[in-house]
N, C-alpha and C positions, 0 to 999 in steps of 0.2 A: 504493500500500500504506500509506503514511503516513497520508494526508488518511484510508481507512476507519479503522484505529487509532485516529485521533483519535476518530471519529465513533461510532465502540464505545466508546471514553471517555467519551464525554459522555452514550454512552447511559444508563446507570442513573447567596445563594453566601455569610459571610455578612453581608450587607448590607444598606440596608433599613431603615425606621423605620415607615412605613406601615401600617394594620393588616392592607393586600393582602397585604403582602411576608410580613408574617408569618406568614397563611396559606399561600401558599407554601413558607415555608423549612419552617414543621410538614409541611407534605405531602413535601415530599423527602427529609427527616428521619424521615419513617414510611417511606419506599419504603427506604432505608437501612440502619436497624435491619433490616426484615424481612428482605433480600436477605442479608445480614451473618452471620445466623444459620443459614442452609444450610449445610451441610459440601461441598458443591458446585452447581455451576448450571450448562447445558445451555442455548446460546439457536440457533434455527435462523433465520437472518434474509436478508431481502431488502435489497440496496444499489442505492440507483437514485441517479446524477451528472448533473445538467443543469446547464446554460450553453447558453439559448436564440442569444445574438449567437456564440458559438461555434460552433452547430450541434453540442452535446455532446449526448447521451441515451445512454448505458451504463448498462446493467442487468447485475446479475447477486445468485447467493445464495453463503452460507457459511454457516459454525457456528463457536462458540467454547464449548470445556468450559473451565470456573474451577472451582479451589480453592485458597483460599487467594490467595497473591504465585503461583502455578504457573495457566499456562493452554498450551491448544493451542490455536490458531486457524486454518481452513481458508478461505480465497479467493484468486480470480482464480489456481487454480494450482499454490498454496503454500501448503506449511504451514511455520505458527512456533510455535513450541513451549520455553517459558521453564521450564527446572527447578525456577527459586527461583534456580540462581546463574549459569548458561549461558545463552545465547538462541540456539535453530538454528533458522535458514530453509533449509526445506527445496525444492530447484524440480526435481520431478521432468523438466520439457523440458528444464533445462540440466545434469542432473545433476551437482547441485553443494548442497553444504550447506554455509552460511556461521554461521560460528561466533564468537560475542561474550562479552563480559563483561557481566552488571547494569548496564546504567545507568541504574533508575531510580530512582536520588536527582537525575539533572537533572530540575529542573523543567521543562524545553522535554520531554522525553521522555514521551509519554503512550502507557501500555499495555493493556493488557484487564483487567489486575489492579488498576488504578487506576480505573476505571469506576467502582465504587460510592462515590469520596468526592471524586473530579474535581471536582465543582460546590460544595462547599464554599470554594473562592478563585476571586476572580480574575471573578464575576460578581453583576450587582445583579439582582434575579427578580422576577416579579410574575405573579398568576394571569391566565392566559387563559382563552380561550373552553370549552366545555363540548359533547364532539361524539359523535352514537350512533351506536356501528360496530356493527352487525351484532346490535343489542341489548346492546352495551356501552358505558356508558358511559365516554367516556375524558375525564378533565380534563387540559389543555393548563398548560405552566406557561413564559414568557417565561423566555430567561436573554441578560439584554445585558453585553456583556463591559466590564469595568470600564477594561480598557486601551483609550486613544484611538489608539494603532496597531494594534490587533488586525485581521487582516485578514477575520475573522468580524463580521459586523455582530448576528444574534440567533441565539439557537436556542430551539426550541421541542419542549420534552418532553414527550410525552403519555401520563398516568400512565393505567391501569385502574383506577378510582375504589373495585372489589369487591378486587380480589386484590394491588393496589397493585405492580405489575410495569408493567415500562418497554413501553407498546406501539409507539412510532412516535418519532425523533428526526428534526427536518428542523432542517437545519444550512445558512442562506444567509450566503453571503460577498459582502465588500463590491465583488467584483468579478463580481458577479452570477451567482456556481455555486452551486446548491443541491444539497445532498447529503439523501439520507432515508432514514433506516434504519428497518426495519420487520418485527418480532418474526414473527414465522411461530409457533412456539414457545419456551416457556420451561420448562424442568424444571429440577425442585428436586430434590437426594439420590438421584441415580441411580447402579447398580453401578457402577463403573470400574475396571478395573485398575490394581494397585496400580503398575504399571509404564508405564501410560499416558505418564507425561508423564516418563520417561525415556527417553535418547537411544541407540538399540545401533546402534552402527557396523558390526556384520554384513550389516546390512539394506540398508547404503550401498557395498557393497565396491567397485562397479564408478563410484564415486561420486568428485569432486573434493573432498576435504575442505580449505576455506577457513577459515583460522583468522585473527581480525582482532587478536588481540590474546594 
């Protein structure tokens, strides 16, 4: 659950003197603003986990609605779902909602609401290749971490060059698991209930309520 979180963060540094780099940090700086300016966003996406010497290959999908610091998030199971100041995991097979406090002012904590400004620290960027999906074109943009322990070695973001939405993040680590997350869809400013991304304990009665803090 962690390692996707991240990899939803990174989904949608600054560093950099080169005139490549430069073009990069403009182009993530435009994918930025634009996502920024939504009142909400809607992503339905594919998560695929390889680690060939493992014999790893897990697939599966989810969704995550943002607005705002407030998101729900649905995979492998579970949903989490941040008010703005509570964070519930909810696991309908263990039935059990575990209940937290904000912690995202640690900097090791990366969450779905942090996705659009993630790549501003902490990486040196440079343009990649240039690849036509289905008659789109998507530009790729390198991001190598600035930390010499970091246990990611690159990732590689691939922007839709027309709509400037995140289509594809392959995230390898330096222990040879590549993770790759890959947009299915993105909606911008869609209905939601104004209740959405509050928590009613009703709903949970027959439910372990776990409170961490």
């Amino acid at each position: 659950m962690k390692q996707i979180i991240i990899v939803l963060a990174l989904l949608i540094t600054s560093v950099g003197f080169s005139q490549d780099s430069k073009k990069a940090e403009a182009l993530l700086n435009e994918v930025y603003d634009k996502v920024s300016a939504y009142d909400n966003i809607s992503i339905d996406f594919k998560y695929v986990l390889e680690n060939t010497s493992e014999n790893i290959n897990q697939e599966t999908r989810g969704d995550v609605i943002m607005q705002g610091d407030k998101y729900l998030l649905n995979i492998l199971g579970v949903t989490r779902m941040f008010d703005g100041e509570k964070l519930y995991s909810i696991s309908p097979e263990d039935e059990e909602v575990t209940i937290s406090s904000d912690n995202s002012d640690d900097e090791n904590t990366i969450t779905p609401s942090k996705m659009m400004s993630f790549y501003k620290d902490g990486y040196a960027y440079e343009m990649d290749i240039i690849q036509n999906v289905k008659g789109r074109k998507i530009q790729f943009v390198k991001l190598n971490p600035i930390d010499t322990n970091s246990e990611i070695k690159e990732v590689l973001l691939g922007i839709d060059a027309k709509t400037k939405h995140i289509y594809r993040l392959i995230e390898i680590g330096k222990n040879g698991t590549k993770t790759i997350l890959t947009v299915n869809s993105f909606k911008t400013n869609e209905p939601i209930s104004k209740t959405l991304f509050t928590f009613d304990k009703n709903k949970y009665k027959n439910y372990y309520i776990n409170k961490l803090d």
